[in-house]
C-alpha positions as CSV (number, residue, x, y, z in Angstrom):
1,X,50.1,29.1,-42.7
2,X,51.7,31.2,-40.2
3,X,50.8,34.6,-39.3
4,X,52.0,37.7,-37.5
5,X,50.9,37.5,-34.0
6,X,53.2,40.0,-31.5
7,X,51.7,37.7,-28.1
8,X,54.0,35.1,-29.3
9,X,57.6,35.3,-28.9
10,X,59.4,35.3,-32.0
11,X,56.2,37.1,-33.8
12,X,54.1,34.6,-35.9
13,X,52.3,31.3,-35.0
14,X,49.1,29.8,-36.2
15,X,45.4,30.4,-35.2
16,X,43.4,27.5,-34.1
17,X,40.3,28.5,-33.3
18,X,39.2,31.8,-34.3
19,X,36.6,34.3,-32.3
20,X,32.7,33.4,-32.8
21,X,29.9,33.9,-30.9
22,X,30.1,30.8,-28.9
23,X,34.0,31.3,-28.4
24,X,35.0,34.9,-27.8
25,X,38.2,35.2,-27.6
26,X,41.1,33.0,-30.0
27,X,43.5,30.2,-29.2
28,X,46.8,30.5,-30.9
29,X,49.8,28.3,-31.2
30,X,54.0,28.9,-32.4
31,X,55.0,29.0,-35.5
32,X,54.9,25.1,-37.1
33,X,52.4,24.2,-34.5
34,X,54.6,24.6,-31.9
35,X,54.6,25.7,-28.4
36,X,56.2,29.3,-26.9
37,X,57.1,32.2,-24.7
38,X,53.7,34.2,-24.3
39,X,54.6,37.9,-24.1
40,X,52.9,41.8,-23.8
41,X,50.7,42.6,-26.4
42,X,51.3,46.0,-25.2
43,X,52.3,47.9,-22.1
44,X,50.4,47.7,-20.0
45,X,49.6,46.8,-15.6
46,X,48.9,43.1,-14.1
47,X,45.5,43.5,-12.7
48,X,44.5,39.6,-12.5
49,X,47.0,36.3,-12.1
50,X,46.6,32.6,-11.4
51,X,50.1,30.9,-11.5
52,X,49.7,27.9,-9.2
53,X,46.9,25.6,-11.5
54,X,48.5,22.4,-12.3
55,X,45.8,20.4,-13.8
56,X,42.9,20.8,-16.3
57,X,39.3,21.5,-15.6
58,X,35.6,21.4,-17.0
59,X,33.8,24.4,-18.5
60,X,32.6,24.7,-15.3
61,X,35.5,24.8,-13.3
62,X,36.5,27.4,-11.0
63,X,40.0,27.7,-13.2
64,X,38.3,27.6,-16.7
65,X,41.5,29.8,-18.2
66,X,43.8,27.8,-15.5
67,X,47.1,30.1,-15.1
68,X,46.5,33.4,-16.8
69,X,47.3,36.7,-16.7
70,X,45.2,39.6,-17.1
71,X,46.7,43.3,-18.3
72,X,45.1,46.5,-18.2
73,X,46.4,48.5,-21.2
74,X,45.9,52.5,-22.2
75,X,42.7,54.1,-23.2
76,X,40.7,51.1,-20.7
77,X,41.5,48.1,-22.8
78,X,42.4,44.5,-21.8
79,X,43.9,41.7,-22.8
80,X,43.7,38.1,-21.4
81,X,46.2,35.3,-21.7
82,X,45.0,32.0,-20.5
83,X,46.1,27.9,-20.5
84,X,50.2,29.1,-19.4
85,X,52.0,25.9,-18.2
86,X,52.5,25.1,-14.4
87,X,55.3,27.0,-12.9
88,X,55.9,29.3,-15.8
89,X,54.5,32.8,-15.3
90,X,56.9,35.4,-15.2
91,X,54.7,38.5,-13.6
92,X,52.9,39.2,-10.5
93,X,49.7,41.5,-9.9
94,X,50.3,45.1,-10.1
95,X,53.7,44.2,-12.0
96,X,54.3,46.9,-14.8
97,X,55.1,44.9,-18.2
98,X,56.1,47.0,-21.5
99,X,54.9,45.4,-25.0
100,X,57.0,41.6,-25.6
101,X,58.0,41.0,-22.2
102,X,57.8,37.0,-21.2
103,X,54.1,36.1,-19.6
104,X,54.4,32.8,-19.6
105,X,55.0,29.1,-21.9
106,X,51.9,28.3,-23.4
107,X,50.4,24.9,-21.9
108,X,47.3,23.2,-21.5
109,X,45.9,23.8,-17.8
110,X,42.4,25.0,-17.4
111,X,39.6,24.0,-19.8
112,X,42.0,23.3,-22.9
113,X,42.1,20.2,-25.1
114,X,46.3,20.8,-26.0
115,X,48.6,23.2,-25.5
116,X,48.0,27.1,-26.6
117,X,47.3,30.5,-25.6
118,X,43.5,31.6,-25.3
119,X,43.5,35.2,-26.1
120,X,40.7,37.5,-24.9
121,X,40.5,41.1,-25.5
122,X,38.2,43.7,-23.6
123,X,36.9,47.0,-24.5
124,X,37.0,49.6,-21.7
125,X,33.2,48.8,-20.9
126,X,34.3,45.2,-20.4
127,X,33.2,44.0,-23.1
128,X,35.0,41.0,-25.3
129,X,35.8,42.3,-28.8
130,X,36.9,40.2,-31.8
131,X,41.2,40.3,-30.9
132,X,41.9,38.9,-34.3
133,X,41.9,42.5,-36.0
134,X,45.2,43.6,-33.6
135,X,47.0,40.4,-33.6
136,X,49.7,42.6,-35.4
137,X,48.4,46.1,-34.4
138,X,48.1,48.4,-31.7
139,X,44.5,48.2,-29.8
140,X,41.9,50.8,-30.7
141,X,42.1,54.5,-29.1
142,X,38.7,54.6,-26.8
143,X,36.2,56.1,-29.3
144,X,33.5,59.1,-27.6
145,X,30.1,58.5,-28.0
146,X,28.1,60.8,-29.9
147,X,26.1,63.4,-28.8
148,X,22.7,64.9,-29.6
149,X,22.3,68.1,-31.8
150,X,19.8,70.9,-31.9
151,X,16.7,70.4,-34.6
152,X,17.6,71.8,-37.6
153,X,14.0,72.4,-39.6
154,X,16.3,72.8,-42.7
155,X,17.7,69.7,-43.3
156,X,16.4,65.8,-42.6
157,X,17.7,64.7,-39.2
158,X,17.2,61.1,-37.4
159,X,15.6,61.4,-33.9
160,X,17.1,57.8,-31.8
161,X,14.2,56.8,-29.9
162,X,15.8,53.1,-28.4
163,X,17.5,53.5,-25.5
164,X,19.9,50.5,-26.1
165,X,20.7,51.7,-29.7
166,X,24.4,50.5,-30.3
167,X,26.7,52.5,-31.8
168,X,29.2,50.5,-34.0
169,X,32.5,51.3,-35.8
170,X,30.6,50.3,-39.5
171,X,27.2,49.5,-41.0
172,X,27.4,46.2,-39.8
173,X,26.7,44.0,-36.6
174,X,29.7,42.5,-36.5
175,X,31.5,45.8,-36.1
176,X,32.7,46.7,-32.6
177,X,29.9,48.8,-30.2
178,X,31.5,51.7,-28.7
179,X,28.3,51.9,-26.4
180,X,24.8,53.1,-26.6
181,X,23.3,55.7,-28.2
182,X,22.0,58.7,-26.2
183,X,18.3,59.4,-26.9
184,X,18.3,62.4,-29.2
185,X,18.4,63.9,-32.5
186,X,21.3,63.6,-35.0
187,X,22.7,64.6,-37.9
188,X,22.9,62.2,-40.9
189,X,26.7,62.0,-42.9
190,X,25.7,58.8,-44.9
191,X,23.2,56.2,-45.2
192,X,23.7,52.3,-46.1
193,X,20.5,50.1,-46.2
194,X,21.7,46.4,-45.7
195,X,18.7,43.2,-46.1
196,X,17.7,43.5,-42.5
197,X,18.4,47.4,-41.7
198,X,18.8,51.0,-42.4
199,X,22.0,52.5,-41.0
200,X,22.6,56.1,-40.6
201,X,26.1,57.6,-40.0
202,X,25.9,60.0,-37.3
203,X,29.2,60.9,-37.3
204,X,32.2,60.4,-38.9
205,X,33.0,56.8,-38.7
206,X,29.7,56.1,-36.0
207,X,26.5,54.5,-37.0
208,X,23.4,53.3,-35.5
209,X,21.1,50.5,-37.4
210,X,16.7,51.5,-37.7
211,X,14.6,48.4,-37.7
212,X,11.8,51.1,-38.3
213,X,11.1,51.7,-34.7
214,X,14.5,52.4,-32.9
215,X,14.8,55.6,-34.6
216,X,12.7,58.3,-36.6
217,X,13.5,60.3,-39.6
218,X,12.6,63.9,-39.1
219,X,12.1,65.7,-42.9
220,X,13.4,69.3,-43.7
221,X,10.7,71.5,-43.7
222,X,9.6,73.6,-46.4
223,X,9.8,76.8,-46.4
224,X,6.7,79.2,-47.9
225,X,7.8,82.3,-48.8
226,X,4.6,84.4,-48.8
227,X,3.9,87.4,-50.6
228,X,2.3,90.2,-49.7
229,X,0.7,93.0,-51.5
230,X,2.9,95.9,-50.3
231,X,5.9,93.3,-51.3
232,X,4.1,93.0,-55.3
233,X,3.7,96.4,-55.3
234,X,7.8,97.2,-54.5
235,X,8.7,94.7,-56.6
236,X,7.1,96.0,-59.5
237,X,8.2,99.3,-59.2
238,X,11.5,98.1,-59.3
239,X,11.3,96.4,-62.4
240,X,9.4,99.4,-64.0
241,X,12.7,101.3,-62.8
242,X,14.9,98.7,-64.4
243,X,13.2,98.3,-67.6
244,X,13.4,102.7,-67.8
245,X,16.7,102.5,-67.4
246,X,17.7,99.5,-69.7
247,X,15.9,99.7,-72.7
């Protein structure tokens, strides 16, 4: 079944192997199984080319994507577009390409078993994120880290003690890492406890996972109101006034 995909010329084709951990990035095909025009996710600058492979390689090779093009896109992100035919790429380094122009025709040089378009997608730390999410969507504005607060001794806070904490987009570790967490205390928005971790949301839409030692959970302390006798003593003369006047 075809879906909307805005690399491909014409706007849908078909995924045919998706991202995993042991192949991050996705290949994609035309509509129907069918071979295209590769264009511009987005605007966006040429910052890395090969145009002249004309055969295929091993996953060792020094061509493993054979002609590709590389584009540097707003807010740091990248996208890569690898396995173009032989004599078909359309752009040169440093070349300034708006969203849909022509890349290249999808082929099969490089480490490819057919013809399609690889599709890798960086985040501005470099990265490789899951691409499928903006196959038909703008990329994701870069997201700020969060930052350390002051102790508050009224309410419970979480003290981050790792020092490679990641922060991710959703209580999960699939979700994307915007980076790690400075050491520091924070406050809590929400809490979700999953079967492996307790995540805390930090800020709005940022959360860090506790395996029970990465972070800390500092209580709200009470606070003893103590009275004294010269305190008794006024307040009982004020109710011996109230209770003159009101009954």
């Amino acid at each position: 079944m075809s879906v909307k995909v805005r690399i491909i010329e014409g706007g849908l084709g078909e995924i045919t192997q998706s991202y995993s951990s042991s192949h991050t990035g996705m290949d994609i095909v035309g509509k129907g199984y069918t071979l295209a025009n590769v264009v511009a996710h987005s605007d966006g600058e040429v910052i890395e080319i090969v145009k002249d492979c004309n055969y295929n390689t091993y996953p060792n090779g020094a061509r493993i994507y054979g002609n590709y093009v590389k584009l540097k896109h707003a807010d740091g992100y990248c996208t890569l577009y690898g396995h173009g035919a032989y004599n078909t790429v359309k752009v040169n380094k440093g070349d300034k390409v708006k969203r849909g122009a022509v890349l290249f025709y999808m082929g099969n040089t490089g480490y490819s078993n057919g013809g399609h378009v690889h599709l890798d997608l960086y985040d501005p730390k470099g990265n490789k994120i899951n691409p499928e999410p903006y196959l038909d969507a703008d990329l994701p504005k870069e997201v700020e880290l969060p930052q350390p607060v002051e102790r508050n001794k009224n309410a419970t806070q979480l003290q981050v003690i790792e020092t490679q904490l990641n922060v991710r987009l959703d209580h999960t570790t699939s979700a994307q890492s915007i980076g790690f967490c400075p050491v520091g205390i924070y406050n809590i928005v929400s809490e979700y406890k999953d079967d492996k971790y307790t995540w805390y949301e930090i800020e709005k839409g940022k959360w860090v996972a506790n395996d029970g030692t990465w972070c800390k959970l500092l209580p709200a302390e009470k606070n003893e109101v103590v009275l004294t006798k010269e305190k008794y003593n006024e307040l009982c003369e004020k109710l011996w006034q109230y209770l003159k006047e009101n009954l």
